[in-house]
C-alpha positions as CSV (number, residue, x, y, z in Angstrom):
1,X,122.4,121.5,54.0
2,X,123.2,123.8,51.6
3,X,121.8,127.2,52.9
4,X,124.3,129.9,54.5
5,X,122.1,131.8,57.1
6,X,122.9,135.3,58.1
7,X,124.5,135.7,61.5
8,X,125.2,139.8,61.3
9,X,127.0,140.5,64.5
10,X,125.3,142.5,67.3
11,X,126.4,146.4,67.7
12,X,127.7,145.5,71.0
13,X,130.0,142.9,69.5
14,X,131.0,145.3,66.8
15,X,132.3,147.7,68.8
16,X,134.8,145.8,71.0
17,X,138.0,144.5,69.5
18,X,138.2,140.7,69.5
19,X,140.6,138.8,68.5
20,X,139.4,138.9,64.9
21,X,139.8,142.6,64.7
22,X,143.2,142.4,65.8
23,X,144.2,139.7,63.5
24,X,142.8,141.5,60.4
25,X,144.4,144.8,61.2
26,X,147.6,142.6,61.8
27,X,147.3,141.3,58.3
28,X,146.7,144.9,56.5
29,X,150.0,145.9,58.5
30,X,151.9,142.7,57.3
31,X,150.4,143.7,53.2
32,X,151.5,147.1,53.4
33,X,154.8,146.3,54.5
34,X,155.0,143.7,52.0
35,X,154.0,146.1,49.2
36,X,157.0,148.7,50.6
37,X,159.8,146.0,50.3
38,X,157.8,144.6,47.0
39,X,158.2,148.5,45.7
40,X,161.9,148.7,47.0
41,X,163.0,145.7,45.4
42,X,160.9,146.9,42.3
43,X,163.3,150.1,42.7
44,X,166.2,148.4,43.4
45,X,165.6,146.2,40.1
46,X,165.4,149.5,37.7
47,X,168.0,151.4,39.2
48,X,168.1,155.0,38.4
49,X,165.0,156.5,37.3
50,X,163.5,160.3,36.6
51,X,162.9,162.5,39.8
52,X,159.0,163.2,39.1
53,X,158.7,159.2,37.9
54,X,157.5,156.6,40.9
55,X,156.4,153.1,41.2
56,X,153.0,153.3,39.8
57,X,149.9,153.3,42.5
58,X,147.2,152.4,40.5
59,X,149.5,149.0,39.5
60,X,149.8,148.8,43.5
61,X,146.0,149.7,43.9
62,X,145.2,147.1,41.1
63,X,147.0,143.6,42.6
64,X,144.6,144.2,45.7
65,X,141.0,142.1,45.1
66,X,139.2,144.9,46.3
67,X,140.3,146.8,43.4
68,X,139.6,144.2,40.8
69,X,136.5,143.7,38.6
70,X,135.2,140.4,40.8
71,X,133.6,143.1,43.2
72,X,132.5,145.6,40.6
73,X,130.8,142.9,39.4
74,X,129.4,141.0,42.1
75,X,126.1,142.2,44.1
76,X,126.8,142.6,47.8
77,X,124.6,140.8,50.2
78,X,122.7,142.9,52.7
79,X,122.9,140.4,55.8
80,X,120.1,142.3,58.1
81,X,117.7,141.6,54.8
82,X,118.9,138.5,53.3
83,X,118.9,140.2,50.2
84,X,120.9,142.2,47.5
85,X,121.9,146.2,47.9
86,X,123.0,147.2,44.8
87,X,120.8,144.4,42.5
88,X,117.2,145.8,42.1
89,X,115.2,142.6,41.7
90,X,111.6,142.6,40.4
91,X,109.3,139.8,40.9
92,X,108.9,139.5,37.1
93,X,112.4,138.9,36.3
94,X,112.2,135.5,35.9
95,X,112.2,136.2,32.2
96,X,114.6,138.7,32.1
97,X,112.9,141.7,32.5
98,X,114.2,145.6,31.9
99,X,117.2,147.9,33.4
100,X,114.5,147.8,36.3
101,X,115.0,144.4,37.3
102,X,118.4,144.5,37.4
103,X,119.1,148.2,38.5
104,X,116.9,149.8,41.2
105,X,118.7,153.2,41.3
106,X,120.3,154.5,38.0
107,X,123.7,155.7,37.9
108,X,125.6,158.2,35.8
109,X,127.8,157.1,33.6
110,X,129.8,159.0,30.7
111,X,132.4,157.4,27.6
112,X,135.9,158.7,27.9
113,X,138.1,158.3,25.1
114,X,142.0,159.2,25.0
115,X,143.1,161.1,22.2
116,X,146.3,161.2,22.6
117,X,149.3,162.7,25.9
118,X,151.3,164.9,24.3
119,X,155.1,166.3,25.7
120,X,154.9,163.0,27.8
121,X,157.7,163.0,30.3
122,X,160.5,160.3,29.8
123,X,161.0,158.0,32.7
124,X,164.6,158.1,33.0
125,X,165.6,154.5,33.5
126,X,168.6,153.0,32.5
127,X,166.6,149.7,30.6
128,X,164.5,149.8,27.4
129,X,160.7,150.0,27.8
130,X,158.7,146.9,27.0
131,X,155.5,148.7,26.5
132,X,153.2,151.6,27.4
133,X,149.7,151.9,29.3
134,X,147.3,154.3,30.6
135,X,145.6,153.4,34.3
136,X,142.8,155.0,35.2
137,X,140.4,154.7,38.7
138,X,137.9,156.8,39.8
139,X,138.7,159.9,42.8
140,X,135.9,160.6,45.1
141,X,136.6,162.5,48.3
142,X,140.4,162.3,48.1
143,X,140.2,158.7,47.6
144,X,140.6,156.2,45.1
145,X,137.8,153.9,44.5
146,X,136.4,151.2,42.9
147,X,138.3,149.0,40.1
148,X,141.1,149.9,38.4
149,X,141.3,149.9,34.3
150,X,143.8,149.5,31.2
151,X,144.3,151.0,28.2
152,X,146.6,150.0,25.8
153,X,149.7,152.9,25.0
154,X,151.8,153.5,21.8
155,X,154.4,155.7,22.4
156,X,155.2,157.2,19.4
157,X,156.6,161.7,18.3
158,X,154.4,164.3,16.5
159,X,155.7,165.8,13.6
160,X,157.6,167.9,15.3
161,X,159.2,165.5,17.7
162,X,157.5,165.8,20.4
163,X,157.0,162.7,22.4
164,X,153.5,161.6,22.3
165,X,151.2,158.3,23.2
166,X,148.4,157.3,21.3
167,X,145.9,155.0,22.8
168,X,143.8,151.7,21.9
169,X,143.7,148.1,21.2
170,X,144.2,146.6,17.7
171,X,141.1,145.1,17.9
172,X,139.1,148.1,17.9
173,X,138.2,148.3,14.5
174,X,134.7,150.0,15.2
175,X,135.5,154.1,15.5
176,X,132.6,154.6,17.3
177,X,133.6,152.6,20.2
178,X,135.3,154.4,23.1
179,X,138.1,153.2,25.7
180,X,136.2,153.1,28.9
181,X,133.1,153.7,30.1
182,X,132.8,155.1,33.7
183,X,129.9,154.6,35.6
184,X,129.2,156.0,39.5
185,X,126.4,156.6,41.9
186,X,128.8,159.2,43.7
187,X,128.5,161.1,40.6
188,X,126.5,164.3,42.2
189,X,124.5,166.7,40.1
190,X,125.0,170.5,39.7
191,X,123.4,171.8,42.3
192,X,124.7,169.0,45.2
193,X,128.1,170.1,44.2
194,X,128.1,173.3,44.5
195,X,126.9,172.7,47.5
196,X,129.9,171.3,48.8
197,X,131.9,174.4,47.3
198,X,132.2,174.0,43.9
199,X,130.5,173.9,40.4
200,X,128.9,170.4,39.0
201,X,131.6,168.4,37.6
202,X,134.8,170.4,39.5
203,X,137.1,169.3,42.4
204,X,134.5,168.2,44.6
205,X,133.0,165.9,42.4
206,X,133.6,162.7,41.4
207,X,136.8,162.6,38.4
208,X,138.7,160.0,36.8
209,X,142.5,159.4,38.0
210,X,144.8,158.2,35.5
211,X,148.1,156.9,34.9
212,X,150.8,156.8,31.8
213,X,153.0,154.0,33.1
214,X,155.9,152.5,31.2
215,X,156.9,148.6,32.5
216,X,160.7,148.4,32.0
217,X,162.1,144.5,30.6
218,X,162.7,142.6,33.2
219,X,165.4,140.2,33.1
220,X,165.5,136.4,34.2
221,X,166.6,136.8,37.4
222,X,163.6,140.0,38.3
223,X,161.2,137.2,37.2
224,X,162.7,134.2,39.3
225,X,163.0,136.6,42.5
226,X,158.9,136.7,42.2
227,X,158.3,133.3,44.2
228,X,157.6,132.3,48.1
229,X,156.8,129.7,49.4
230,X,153.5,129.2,51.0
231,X,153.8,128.1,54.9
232,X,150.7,126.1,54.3
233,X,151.4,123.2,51.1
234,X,155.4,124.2,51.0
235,X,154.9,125.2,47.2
236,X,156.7,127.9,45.4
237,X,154.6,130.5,43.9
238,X,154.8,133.5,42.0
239,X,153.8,136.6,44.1
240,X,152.7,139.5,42.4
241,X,154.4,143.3,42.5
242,X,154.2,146.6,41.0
243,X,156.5,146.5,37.8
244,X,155.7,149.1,35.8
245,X,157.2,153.3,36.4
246,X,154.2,156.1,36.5
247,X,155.8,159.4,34.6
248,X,153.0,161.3,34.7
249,X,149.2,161.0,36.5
250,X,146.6,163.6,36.1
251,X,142.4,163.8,37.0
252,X,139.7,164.2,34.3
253,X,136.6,166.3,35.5
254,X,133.5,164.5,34.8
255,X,131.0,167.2,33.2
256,X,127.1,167.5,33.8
257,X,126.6,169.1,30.4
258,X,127.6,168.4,27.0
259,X,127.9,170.3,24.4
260,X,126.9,169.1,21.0
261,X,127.4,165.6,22.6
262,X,130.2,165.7,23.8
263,X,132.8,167.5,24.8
264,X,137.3,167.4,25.1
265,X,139.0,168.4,27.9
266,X,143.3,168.8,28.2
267,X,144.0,167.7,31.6
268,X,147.3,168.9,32.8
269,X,149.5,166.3,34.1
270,X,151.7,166.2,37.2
271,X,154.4,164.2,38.7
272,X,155.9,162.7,41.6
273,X,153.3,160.6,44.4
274,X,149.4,161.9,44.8
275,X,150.8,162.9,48.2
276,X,153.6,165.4,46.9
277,X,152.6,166.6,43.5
278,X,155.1,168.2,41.2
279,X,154.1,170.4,38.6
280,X,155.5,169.2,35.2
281,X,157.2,172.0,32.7
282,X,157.5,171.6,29.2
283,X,160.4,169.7,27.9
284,X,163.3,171.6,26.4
285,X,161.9,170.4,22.5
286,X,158.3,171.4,23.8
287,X,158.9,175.0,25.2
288,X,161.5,175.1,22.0
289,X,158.4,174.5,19.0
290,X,155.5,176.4,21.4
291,X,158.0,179.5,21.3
292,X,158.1,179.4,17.1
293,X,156.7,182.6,15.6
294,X,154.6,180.7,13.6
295,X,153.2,178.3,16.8
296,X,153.4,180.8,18.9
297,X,149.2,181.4,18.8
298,X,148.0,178.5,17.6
299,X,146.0,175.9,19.7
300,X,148.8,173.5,19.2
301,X,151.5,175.7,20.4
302,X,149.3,177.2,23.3
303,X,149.0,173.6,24.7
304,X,152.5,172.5,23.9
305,X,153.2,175.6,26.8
306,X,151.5,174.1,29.3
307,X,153.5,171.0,29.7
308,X,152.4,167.2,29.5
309,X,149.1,166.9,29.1
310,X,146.2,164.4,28.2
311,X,143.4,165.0,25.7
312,X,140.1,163.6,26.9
313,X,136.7,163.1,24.8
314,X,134.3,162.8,27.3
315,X,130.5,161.9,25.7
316,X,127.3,160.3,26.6
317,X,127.6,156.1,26.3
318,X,127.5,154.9,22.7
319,X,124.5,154.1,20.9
320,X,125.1,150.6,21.1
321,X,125.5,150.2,24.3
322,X,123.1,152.9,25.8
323,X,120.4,149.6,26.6
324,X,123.4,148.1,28.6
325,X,124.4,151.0,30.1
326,X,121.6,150.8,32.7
327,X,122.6,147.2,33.9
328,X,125.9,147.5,34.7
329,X,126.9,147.9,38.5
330,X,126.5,151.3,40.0
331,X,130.2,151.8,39.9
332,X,132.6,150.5,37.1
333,X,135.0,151.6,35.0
334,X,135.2,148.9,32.3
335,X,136.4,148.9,28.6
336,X,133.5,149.6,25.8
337,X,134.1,145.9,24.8
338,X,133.5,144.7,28.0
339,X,129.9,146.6,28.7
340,X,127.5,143.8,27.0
341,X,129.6,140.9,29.3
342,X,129.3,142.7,32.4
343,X,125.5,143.8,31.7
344,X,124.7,140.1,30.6
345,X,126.2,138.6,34.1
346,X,124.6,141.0,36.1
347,X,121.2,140.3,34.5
348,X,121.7,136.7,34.7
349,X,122.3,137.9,38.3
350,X,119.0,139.0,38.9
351,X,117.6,136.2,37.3
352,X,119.0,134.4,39.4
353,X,117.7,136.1,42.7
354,X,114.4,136.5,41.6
355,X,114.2,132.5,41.2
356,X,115.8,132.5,44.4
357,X,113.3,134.3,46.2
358,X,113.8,136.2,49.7
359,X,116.3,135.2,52.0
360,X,117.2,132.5,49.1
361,X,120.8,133.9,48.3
362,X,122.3,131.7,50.7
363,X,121.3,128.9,48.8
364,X,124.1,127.0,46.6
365,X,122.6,126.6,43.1
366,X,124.9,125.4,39.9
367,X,125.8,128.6,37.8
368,X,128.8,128.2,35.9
369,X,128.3,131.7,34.7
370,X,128.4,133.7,38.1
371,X,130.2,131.3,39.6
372,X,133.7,131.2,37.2
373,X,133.4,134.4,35.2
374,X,134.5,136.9,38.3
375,X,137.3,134.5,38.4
376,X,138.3,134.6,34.5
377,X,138.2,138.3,35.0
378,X,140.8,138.5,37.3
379,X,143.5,137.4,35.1
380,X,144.0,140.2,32.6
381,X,145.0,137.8,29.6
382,X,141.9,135.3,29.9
383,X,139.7,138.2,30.5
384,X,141.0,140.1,27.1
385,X,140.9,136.3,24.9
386,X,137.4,136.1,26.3
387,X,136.3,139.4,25.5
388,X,137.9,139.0,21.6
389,X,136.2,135.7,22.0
390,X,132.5,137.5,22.3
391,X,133.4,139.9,19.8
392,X,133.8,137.5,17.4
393,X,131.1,135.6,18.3
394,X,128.5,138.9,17.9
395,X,130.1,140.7,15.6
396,X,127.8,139.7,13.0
397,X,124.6,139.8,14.9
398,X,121.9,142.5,14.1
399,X,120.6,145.0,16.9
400,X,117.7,142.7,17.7
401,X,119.7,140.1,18.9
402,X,122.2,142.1,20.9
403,X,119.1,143.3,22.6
404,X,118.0,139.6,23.4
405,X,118.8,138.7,26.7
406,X,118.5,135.2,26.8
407,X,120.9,134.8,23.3
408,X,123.3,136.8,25.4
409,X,123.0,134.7,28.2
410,X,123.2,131.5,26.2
411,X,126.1,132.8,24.6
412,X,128.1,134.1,27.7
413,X,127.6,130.9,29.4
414,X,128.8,128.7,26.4
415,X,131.9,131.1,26.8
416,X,133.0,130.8,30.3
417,X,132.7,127.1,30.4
418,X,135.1,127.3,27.1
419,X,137.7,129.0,29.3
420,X,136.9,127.1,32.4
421,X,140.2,124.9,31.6
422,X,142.0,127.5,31.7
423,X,141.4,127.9,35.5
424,X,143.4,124.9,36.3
425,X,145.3,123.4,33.4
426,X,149.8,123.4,33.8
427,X,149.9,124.3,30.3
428,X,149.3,128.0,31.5
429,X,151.9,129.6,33.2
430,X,151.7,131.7,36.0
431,X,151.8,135.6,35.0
432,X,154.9,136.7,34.9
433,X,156.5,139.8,35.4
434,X,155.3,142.8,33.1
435,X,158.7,143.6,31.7
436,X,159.2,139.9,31.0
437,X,158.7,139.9,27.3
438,X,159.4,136.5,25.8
439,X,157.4,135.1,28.8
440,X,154.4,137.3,28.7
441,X,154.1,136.5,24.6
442,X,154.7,132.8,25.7
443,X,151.9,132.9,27.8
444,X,149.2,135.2,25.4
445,X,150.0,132.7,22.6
446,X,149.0,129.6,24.9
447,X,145.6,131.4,26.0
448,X,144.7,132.9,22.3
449,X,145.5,129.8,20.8
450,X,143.3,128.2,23.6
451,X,140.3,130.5,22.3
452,X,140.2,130.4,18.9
453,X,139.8,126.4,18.9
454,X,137.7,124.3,20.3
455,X,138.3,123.3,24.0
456,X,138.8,119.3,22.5
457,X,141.1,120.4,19.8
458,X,143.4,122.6,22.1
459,X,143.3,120.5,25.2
460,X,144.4,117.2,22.9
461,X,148.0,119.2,21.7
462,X,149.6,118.1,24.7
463,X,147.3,116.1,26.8
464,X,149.7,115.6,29.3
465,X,150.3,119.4,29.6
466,X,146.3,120.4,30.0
467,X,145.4,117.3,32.2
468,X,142.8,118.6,35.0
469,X,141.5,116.5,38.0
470,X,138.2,115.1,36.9
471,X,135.7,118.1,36.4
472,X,133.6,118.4,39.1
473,X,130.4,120.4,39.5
474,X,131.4,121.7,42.8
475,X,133.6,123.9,40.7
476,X,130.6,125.5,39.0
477,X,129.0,126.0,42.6
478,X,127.5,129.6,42.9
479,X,126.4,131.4,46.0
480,X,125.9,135.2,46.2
481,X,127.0,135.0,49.9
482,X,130.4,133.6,49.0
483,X,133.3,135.9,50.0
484,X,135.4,137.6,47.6
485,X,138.5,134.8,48.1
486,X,136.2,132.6,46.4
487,X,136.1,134.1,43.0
488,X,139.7,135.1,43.1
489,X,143.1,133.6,44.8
C-alpha cells in the first residue's frame, strides 16, 4: 500500500543499546574524524594563516543536513500521535486559512541587518581571497542550533583606511528589506530570563552567532583532491569540506524592546575557536586614527578603540512580510527574500495535512512542491536562481496578491517544477570548491541561464548535456514521514 504506519519503539527498547545504537554512534565517530582530516587537509592546502584565524565552524556546522534549511522547513512527525508538532492544523484549512492554521504557537522573530564590520582582522594567508561572507546561526544554551545562513561580504577601507566589510546582495534593490530574519520559540521573555540570571535579551537568552569568513582560491589540484569513491556503485564523487578561514566571530543579543523601532547594537568581535576565545585589539592603523586629537571623542573613534567589531540593526519584521512572519517554522534564520517562499510551502504544508486528515501523513500523495523544494534548497546556487526567480516573478504584484495564498501557491509550484531538471541533468556540475573561481562562475552561469528561460529553450542548447531518464512521478512523491535523506543526498 502506500501508508507508512507508526511503529515508535517501546521505552524498554529505547533504553538498551542494540545494534542500531552502536552503529549510529559508530558512524558520528567515523563523520567527526572525517571532518578533522577534511579541516587538516583544508589547513594543509592554505598554508600559513593568522594566529586568531581558524577553519570556519559554521561552514563545518553548515555541510551537516541537520543544519540545513530541509529541516527548518519540514514539519516533524509526532509518531505517538500520527500527527504534526510544530504544524498547527485547523480543520478549516482546506482553503488556506490564517497564521492559525499553519502555526499553533507563535514565535518571536526580529530583522537583523549588517551595517557594516569595521577594523576587520586580516586572515594572514599566503593566497588571494576569492570572496567574503558573513555566517550566522542561532546560540541557545551554549549550543549552536538550527540552520545556518549567508550573507554576502564586500570587503572594502573607510576613509581612513581602515579595513571594513559592507554586506548585501546586488539584488537587493528595495532599502527597506533586511538581510535575515531570525525567528525562535527558545526566544524567552523578560521576566523567564532573568530568571535564569540575567536580563531579557542578555547571555542567557537566545543570540545570533556569526561569522566573517574569507574562502581563499583554490587551485586545480585542492578541487580534484575533493572526490572518493563510493564503496556502494564504485563512482567518483565530490565530497564536501570546509574551505573558507573565520577571522573574526562574535554574538548579537536579541532585544525584548525596541526603541523607536528599532534599535543598533556594536558587537565586539573575537577570535580564535568558540572553545578558546581570544580577545581581538585594534589594528596598528585602528588604535593609530582612534588616538587622533580630533577622533579622539567622537563615536567613530570611541568604537575604532574597541577593536573589530560588527554593527547590528536589529528591528521588528518588515512591513511586507509581517503577514508571513507568522507562518514560517518556529525556528529559522532565512534571508528577507526567502520569507514569502518558506511561508508559502509551509502553508501549502498544512493544506496538505488538513486534507490528509489524522493519522493520514503516512500516506504518499503527489506534491511536487513539498516533495522537491527542501531538495532545491539545499544547493546554495539553485536556491538563490530560484529565489531571484520569484522575485521577478512578484515584483510587480500589488499587496493584495502577495497576500493571496493560493496565487502564491500556484506560483511557487510552477517554480520548483521549472528547476526540477536541475536535480538530475550532467549539464550541472557538481559544487566545487569555494575558492575555485572559474569553476564556481562556470557553474552560476549554467543555473542562471537555466532560470531566466524557459525549461524547453534551455534544456534544447545541448540536449545531449541535459538528457534526464524519463520523468517519472515517483520523483514528485511526497510523504511527511519521509526521513531527512530523502529531501537531501
Amino acid at each position: 500500500g502506500d501508508e507508512k504506519p507508526p511503529a515508535p519503539a517501546s521505552d524498554a527498547a529505547a533504553k538498551v543499546p542494540g545494534t542500531a545504537g552502536t552503529r549510529g554512534r559508530a558512524k558520528g565517530l567515523w563523520r567527526k574524524l572525517k571532518t578533522t582530516v577534511n579541516n587538516m587537509s583544508f589547513i594543509n592546502q592554505v598554508g600559513r594563516m593568522a594566529e586568531t584565524a581558524r577553519p570556519s565552524a559554521l561552514k563545518e556546522l553548515a555541510l551537516k543536513p541537520e543544519h540545513g534549511y530541509a529541516v527548518a522547513m519540514l514539519p516533524t512527525v509526532d509518531e505517538a500521535s500520527a500527527g504534526l508538532k510544530d504544524l498547527g492544523v485547523s480543520v478549516d484549512s482546506g482553503s488556506f486559512g490564517g497564521a492559525a492554521d499553519v502555526e499553533d504557537v507563535l514565535s518571536p522573530a526580529v530583522a537583523l541587518t549588517f551595517t557594516k564590520a569595521l577594523d576587520v582582522p586580516d586572515a594572514g594567508v599566503d593566497r588571494q581571497i576569492s570572496h567574503v561572507l558573513l555566517r550566522a546561526c542561532l546560540y541557545d544554551k551554549g549550543e549552536l542550533v538550527g540552520n545556518v545562513a549567508t550573507v554576502k561580504g564586500v570587503p572594502a577601507t573607510d576613509a581612513n583606511g581602515v579595513p571594513t566589510w559592507k554586506f548585501g546582495d546586488d539584488d537587493d534593490k528595495d532599502k527597506n528589506d533586511f538581510h535575515l530574519l531570525a525567528r525562535s520559540a527558545r526566544k524567552r521573555p523578560r521576566q523567564a530570563a532573568a530568571n535564569h540570571g540575567g536580563a531579557g535579551g542578555g547571555r542567557t537568552d537566545v543570540q545570533i552567532h556569526v561569522e566573517l569568513n574569507v574562502v581563499p582560491v583554490a587551485t586545480a589540484e585542492d578541487d580534484a583532491a575533493c572526490f572518493e569513491t563510493d564503496e556502494k556503485t564504485g563512482r567518483r564523487r565530490r565530497t564536501a569540506q570546509v574551505d573558507e578561514v573565520c577571522v573574526a566571530w562574535g554574538r548579537c543579543p536579541w532585544p525584548d524592546q525596541f526603541v523607536g523601532g528599532s534599535t543598533s547594537v556594536d558587537v565586539q568581535l573575537s577570535g580564535a575557536s568558540m572553545d578558546e576565545p581570544v580577545a581581538l585589539e585594534p589594528s596598528k592603523l585602528a588604535a593609530k586614527r582612534a588616538s587622533s586629537v580630533f577622533r579622539k571623542f567622537t563615536d567613530k573613534g570611541k568604537l575604532l578603540a574597541k577593536g573589530p567589531t560588527l554593527s547590528v540593526k536589529i528591528a521588528a519584521a518588515n512591513y511586507k512580510h509581517a503577514d508571513l512572519v507568522n507562518k514560517l517554522p518556529r525556528d529559522v534564520l532565512c534571508p528577507a527574500a526567502m520569507v514569502p517562499v518558506l511561508a508559502t510551502f509551509r502553508e501549502m504544508a498544512a493544506v496538505e495535512a488538513a486534507a490528509l486528515g489524522r493519522r493520514g501523513v503516512y500516506r504518499n500523495t503527489c506534491n511536487p512542491t513539498l516533495r522537491l523544494l527542501p531538495t532545491l534548497a539545499a544547493d546554495a546556487t539553485v536556491c538563490h536562481e530560484l529565489v531571484r526567480a520569484w522575485r521577478r516573478t512578484t515584483a510587480r504584484w500589488p499587496p493584495a496578491h502577495l497576500k493571496d495564498p493560493r496565487r502564491r501557491g500556484e506560483t511557487l509550484d510552477g517554480l520548483v517544477l521549472k528547476f526540477w531538471p536541475l536535480l538530475h541533468s550532467h549539464a550541472v556540475p557538481d559544487q566545487p570548491v569555494a575558492g575555485n573561481v572559474a569553476a564556481t562562475r562556470h557553474r552560476e552561469g549554467i543555473v542562471r541561464a537555466f532560470a531566466e528561460d524557459h525549461p524547453v529553450v534551455a534544456m534544447s542548447r545541448n540536449p545531449d548535456e541535459w538528457m534526464h531518464k524519463p520523468f517519472d512521478v515517483a520523483e514528485l512523491a511526497h510523504n511527511f514521514g519521509d526521513p531527512l535523506e530523502v529531501y537531501v543526498r
